[in-house]
N, C-alpha and C positions, 0 to 999 in steps of 0.2 A: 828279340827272339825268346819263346818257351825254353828255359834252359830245365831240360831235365835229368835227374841222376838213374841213373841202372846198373844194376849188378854187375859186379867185371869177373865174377867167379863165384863158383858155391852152385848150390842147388837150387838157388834162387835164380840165376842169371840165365839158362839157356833156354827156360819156359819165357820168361819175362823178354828176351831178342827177340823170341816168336812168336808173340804176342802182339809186338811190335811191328813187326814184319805183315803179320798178318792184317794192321791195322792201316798198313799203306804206308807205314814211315821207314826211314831208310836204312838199314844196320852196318855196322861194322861187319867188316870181311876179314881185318885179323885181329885175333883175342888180345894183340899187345895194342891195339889203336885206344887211347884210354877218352880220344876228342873225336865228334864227328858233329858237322855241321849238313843239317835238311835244307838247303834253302826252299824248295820248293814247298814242304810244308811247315817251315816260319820256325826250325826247332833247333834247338843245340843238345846233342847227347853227352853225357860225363860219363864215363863208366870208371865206375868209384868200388870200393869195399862195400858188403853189405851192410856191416856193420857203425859205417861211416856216414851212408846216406843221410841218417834223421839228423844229423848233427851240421851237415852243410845245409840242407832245408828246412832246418830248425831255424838257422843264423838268416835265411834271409840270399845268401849265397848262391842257392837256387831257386827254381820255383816250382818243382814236383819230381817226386821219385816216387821208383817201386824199391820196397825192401819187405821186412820181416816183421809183422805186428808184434814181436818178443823183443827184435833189435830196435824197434822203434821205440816202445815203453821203456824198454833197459837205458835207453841212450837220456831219459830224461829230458829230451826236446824237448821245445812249445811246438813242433810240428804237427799236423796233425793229422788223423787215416780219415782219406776221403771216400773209400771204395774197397772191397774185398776184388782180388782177383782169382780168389779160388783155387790155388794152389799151393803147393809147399806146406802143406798140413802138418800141426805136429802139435803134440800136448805135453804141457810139462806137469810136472810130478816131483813131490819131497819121497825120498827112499833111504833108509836106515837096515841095521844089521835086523837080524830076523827076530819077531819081538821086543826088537828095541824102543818102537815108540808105537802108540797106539794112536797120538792126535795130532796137529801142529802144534797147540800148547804147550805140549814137551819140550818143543825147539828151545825152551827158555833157557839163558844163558849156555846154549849149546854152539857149537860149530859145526855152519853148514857151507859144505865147498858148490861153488856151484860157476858155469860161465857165464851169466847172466846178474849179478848182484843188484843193480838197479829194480830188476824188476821180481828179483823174490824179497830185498828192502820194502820196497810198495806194497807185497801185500803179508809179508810178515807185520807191517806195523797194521796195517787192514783189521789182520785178526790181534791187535795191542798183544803181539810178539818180541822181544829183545833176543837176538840173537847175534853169533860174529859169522859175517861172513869169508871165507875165503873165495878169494878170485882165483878159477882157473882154467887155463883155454882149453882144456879137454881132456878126455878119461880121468871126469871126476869120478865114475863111478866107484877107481883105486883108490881113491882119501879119504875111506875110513878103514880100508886091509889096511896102509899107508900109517894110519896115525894121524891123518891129516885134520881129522875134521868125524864129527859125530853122526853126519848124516850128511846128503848131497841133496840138492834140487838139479834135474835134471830133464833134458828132452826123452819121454817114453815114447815106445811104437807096441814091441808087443809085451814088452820086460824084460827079456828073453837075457839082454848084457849084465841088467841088473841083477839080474836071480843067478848069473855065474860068477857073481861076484860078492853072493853072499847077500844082498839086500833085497829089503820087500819094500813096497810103494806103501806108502801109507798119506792121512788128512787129505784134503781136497784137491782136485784140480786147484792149480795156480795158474793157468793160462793155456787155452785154447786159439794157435796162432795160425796163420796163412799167410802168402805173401798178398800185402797190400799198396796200394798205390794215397801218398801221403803229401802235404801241402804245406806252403809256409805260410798260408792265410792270404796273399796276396793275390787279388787277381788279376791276370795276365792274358792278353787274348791268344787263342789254342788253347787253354786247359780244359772247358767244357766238349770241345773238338777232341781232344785227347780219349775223354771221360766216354764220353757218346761213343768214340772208336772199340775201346777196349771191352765198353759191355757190348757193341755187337759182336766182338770176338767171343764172348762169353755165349751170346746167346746162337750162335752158328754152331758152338761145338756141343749146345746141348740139344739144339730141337735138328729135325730133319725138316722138308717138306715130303707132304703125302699127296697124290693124287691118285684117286680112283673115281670110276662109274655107277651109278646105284640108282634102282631105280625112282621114278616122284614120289611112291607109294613108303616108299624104304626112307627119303632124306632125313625126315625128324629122328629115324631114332640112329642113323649113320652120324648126323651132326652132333650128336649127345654125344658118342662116343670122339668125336674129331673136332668139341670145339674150336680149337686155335685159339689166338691171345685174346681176340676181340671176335671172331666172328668167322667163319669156313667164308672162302668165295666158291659163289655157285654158280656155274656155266649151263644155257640150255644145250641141247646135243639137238642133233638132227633127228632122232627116235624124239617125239616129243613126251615119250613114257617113261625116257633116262632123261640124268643131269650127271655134269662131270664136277665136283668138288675136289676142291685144295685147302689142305690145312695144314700148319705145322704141327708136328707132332714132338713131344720128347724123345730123343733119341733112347733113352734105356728103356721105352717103353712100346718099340719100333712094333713088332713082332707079333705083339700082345693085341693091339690095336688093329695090327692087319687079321690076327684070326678072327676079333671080332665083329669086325666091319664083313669079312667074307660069309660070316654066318647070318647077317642080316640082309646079305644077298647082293652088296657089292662087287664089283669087279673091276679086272683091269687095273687093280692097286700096284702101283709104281711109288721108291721113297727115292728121293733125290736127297745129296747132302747141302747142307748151306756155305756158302764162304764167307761172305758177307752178311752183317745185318744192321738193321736200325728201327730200335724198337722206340 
């Protein structure tokens, strides 16, 4: 069987069960089941630590998870990211007291606390940086009121903890993360089945389908606006002066699309949602 690992908790894990779910595989029904076996689709579930994943699918132990592209590189695995699954966004950021450092450079023989060490090592040394780091599971942003440590790398959203805490963001993004679906190199049959599942979950939740009537005279410039990935299907109508066209449309672009299809003299525009897909 596919054994794969999945969040057992965190912010990662209750998008990533419905993901799952959505994809036709089986889930757990209580948050303390940490084993479940698919037979019907060939799979064994783990539901592990987030932080733990890359390091059982690193070893070989398993043979695919979803976890956190920051928890993956910190872990230092040979595991590797197969796929973005488009969630769990977050960027991390070096932040010091207020005009304390103007670059990373600065960080030289400085202390920075941070929960991730592995992967601000990686690119501290990226930018030929020596610094110490402290390790700490959270509210690093109090390790330098604290005493702790000269500056922090941490998870930023809008700053907003940092700046009450006295520090300003400073030097570059050090990592733009999401949760990812990650591999031990090995292949396994299901993992393309897996892969194939999870992007039509991806692509159900962004496009819609659209269908509307327009007339023959109207199609060329309704289809411009209604592409689709490859091509609108076009249906004759019993009027042989309409046709009825289908296309997917982006969802955040639902709206926009329907005004302008009705201005070129379509009608009858209906958007359906998608559940499934396969692209």
């Amino acid at each position: 069987m596919l054994k794969i690992a999945v969040p057992n908790k965190g912010s990662l894990s209750e998008t990533a069960v419905q993901m799952l779910a959505e994809s036709g595989y089986q889930t757990r029904r209580d948050t303390r089941e940490l084993h479940l076996v698919d037979e019907r689709n060939g799979v064994e579930f783990f539901y592990l630590r987030p932080r733990d994943i890359a390091t059982y699918v690193g070893s070989g132990a398993l043979d695919i998870g979803i976890t956190g592209r920051d928890l993956l590189l910190d872990s230092e695995s040979p595991a590797k990211e197969i796929a973005s699954l488009q969630f769990g966004e977050s960027t991390f950021r070096f932040a010091g007291p207020d005009g304390g450092f103007a670059g990373v450079s600065e960080l030289e023989g400085r202390r920075v606390a941070t929960s991730y060490p592995g992967l601000v090592k990686a690119f501290l040394a990226q930018h030929s940086v020596s610094a110490t780091l402290v390790r700490l599971d959270g509210a690093v942003e109090s390790a330098v009121r604290l005493g702790v440590a000269d500056a922090v790398a941490d998870v930023v959203s809008t700053g907003s903890t940092l700046k009450k805490a006295g520090l300003t963001i400073f030097g570059p993004v050090i990592l733009e993360s999401s949760a990812v679906v990650i591999s031990s190199g090995i292949d396994k049959p299901g993992a393309d089945t897996l892969l194939r599942r999870l992007q039509g979950v991806l692509v159900a939740r962004q496009y819609v389908l659209m269908d509307y009537d327009v007339p023959l005279a109207k199609l060329d410039a309704a289809a411009a606006i209604t592409p689709g990935l490859e091509s609108p299907t076009i249906s004759p109508l019993r009027d042989p002066d309409w046709v009825a066209v289908r296309s997917m449309v982006p969802l955040a672009d639902t709206n926009h699309v329907m005004d302008a299809l009705y201005d070129v003299g379509a009608r009858a525009i209906l958007v359906s949602p998608i559940h499934a897909a396969r692209i």
